[in-house]
N, C-alpha and C positions, 0 to 999 in steps of 0.2 A: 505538471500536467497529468503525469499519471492518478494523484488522486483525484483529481476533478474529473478521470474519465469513470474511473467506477466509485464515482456519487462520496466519496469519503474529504471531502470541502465544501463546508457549508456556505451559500452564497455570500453570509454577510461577512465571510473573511476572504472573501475575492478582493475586498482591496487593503488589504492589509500584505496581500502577496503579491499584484502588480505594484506596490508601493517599495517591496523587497524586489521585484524585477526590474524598476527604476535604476536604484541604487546599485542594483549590480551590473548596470549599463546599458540594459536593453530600452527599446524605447519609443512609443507612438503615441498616436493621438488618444486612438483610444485605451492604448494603458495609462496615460496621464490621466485621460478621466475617469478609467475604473480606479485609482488610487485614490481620486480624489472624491468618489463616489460617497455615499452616506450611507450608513448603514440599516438607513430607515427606505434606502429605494430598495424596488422591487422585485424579488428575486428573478423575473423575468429578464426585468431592466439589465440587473448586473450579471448574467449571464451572457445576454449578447455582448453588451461590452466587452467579456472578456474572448468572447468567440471572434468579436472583432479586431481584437489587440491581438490575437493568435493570427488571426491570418494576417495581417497590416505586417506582423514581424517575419511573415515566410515560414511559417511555425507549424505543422500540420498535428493532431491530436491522435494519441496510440489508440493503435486496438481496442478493446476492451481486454482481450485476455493480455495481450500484450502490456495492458497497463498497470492488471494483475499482478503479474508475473512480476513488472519492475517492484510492487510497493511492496510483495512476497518477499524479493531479493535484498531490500532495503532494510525492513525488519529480521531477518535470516543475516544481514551483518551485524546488525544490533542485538543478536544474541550471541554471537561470533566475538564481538568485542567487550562484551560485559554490559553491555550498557541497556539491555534488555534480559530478563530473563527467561530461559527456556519456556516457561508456564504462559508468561505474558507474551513472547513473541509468539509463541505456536498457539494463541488465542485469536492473535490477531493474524496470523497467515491462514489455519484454518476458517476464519469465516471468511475474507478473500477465497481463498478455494472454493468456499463451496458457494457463494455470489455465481463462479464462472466454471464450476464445473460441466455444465448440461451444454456449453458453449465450447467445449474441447471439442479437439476431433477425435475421431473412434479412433480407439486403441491407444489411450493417449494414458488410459488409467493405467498404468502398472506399477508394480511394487517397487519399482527399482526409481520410479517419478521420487525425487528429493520433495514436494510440496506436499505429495500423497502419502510420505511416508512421516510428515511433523503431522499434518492432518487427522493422521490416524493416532498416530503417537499422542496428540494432544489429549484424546478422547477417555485414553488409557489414566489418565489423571485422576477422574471421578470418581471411580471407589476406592481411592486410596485416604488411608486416614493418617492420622499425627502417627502411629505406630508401625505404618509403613514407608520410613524416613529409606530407606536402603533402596528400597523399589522407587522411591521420587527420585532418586540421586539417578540409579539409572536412566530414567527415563528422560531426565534432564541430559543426561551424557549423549543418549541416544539422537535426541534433539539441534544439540549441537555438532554430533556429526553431520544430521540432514539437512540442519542452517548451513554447512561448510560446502557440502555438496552444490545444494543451490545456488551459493554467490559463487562457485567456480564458477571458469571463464568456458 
């Protein structure tokens, strides 16, 4: 749900995900029909459906930063486990950040923010070339501390 709140699912794989919220037990009228939806209705259409499936199940929809923050924490593990890398996660937490930076609240920006510090770090990227291998490692290191910070508890 959190990527469906900051816009990162596209409507026509709305039912390809109540059709995985089926299976994994959850269950209403209208998640049966957004699963069973076509891919040809209209993104208006299967939106509500799926706003209807949310509340039919008692289900209420994150914040927007709040839903930030989770898909941030999600990617910030998959650099933590290998299974993203520092470049590509902190690609894709930096532009979540900054979707919902203007939506923080004041005084929220500091250096010590784990989200603000991949964000920046990611940027540091750019001018580095093939013969600055030693400065990428860092920076990849550095990344992975701020992935670690952030999915603490």
């Amino acid at each position: 749900m959190a990527r469906y709140v900051i816009r990162d699912v596209l409507p026509e794989d709305l039912p390809t995900f109540a059709a995985d919220a089926l299976v994994a037990g959850m269950d209403s009228l209208s998640l049966r029909a957004l699963a069973g939806a076509n891919r040809a209705d209209t993104p208006a259409e299967l939106h509500a459906l799926f706003r209807a499936a949310v509340a039919e199940l008692g289900l209420t929809l994150p914040a927007r930063v709040d839903a930030a923050y989770s898909v941030m924490r999600h990617w910030a593990r998959r650099v933590c486990s290998g299974e993203a890398s520092p470049f590509a996660g902190s690609n894709v937490i930096a532009g979540i950040f900054q979707e919902v930076e203007l939506e923080l609240p004041p005084g929220s920006h500091n250096l010590d923010e784990p989200a603000w510090q991949i964000c920046s770090a990611h940027y540091d990227y750019a001018p580095l070339t093939e013969a600055d291998a030693a400065q990428a490692r860092e920076l990849d290191d550095y990344i992975r501390r701020a992935c670690a910070l952030l999915t603490a508890p």
